[in-house]
C-alpha positions in Angstrom: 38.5 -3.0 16.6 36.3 -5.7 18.5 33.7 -3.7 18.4 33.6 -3.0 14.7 33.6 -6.8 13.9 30.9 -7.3 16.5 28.8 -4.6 14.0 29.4 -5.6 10.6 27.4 -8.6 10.3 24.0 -7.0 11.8 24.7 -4.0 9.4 25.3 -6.5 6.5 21.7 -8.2 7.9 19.4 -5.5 8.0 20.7 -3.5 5.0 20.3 -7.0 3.0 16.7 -7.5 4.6 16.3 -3.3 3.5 16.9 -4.1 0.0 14.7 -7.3 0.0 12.1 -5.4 1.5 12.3 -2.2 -0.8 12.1 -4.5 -3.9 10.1 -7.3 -2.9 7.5 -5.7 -1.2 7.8 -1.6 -2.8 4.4 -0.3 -4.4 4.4 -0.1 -8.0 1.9 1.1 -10.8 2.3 -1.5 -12.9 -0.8 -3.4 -14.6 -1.5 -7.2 -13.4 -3.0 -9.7 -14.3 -6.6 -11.2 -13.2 -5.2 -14.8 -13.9 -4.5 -14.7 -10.2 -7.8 -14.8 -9.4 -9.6 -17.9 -8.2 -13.7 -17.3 -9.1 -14.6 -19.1 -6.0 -12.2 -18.2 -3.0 -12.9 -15.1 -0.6 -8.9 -14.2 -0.3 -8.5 -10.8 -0.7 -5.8 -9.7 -3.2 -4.3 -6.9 -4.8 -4.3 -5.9 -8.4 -3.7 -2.8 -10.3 -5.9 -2.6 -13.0 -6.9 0.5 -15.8 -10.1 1.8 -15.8 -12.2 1.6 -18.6 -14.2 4.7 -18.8 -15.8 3.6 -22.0 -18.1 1.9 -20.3 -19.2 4.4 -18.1 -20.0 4.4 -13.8 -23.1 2.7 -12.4 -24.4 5.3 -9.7 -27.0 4.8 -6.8 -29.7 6.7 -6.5 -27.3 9.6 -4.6 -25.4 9.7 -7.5 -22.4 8.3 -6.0 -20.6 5.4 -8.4 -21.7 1.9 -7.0 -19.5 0.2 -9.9 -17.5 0.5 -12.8 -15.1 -1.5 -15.3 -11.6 -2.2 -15.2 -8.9 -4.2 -17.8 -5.8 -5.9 -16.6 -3.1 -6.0 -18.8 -4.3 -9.2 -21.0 -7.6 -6.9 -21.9 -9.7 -8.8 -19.7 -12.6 -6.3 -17.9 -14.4 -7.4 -15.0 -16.8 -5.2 -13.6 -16.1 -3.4 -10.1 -18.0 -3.2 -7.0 -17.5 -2.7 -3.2 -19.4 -2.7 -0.3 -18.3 0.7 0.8 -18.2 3.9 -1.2 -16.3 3.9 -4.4 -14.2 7.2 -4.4 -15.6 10.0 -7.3 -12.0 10.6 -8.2 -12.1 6.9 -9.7 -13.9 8.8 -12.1 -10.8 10.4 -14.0 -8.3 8.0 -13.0 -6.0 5.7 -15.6 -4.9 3.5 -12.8 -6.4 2.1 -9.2 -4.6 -0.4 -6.9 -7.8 -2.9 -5.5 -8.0 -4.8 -2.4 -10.9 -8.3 -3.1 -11.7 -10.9 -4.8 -13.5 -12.6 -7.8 -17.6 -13.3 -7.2 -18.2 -14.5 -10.2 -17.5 -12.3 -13.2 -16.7 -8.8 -11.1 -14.5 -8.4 -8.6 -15.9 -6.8 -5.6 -13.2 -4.5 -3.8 -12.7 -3.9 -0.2 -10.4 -0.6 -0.6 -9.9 1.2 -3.7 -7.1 3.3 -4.2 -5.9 5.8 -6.8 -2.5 5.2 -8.4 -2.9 7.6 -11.6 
């Protein structure tokens, strides 16, 4: 029975710190919003944003997509760039988590990823 006491709280601690984490910290698809954006800072953040395919993909001259636009869920569009390759499949996507910040009036990504 000493033994079972001496467990209980440590169980009670990391399945409370599970759930916080699962909740807190869990991926999800949901649209934000650019509001958390300062225009001047360099603090990379992430957003999920739609794309908007309207307005068609900018392409280099290897006809790989050097930008593109995306809408948060207030309808504000920022156009999209990154230093490394943008992925083709951002081509047919609805939905792509992005890793950057605000340089003016686009964002410019560090890692784009696909969500749907």
């Amino acid at each position: 029975m000493k033994k079972l006491s001496k467990l209980i709280l440590p169980v009670i601690f990391i399945v409370v710190i599970a759930i916080m984490y699962f909740t807190y910290f869990a991926k999800t698809d949901e649209v934000g919003s650019l509001d958390k954006f300062s225009p001047g800072s360099e603090i990379n953040q992430e957003i999920n944003l739609f794309v908007v395919k309207s307005k068609g993909f900018e392409r280099d001259a290897s006809g790989n997509i050097s930008s593109f636009y995306a809408r948060d869920k207030n309808n504000v569009e920022v156009q999209v760039t990154s230093h490394e390759p943008i992925p083709p499949e951002v081509a047919n996507a609805e939905v792509v988590e992005l890793l950057g910040h605000m340089h003016g009036n686009s964002l410019v990504a560090a890692k784009i990823t696909i969500i749907k």
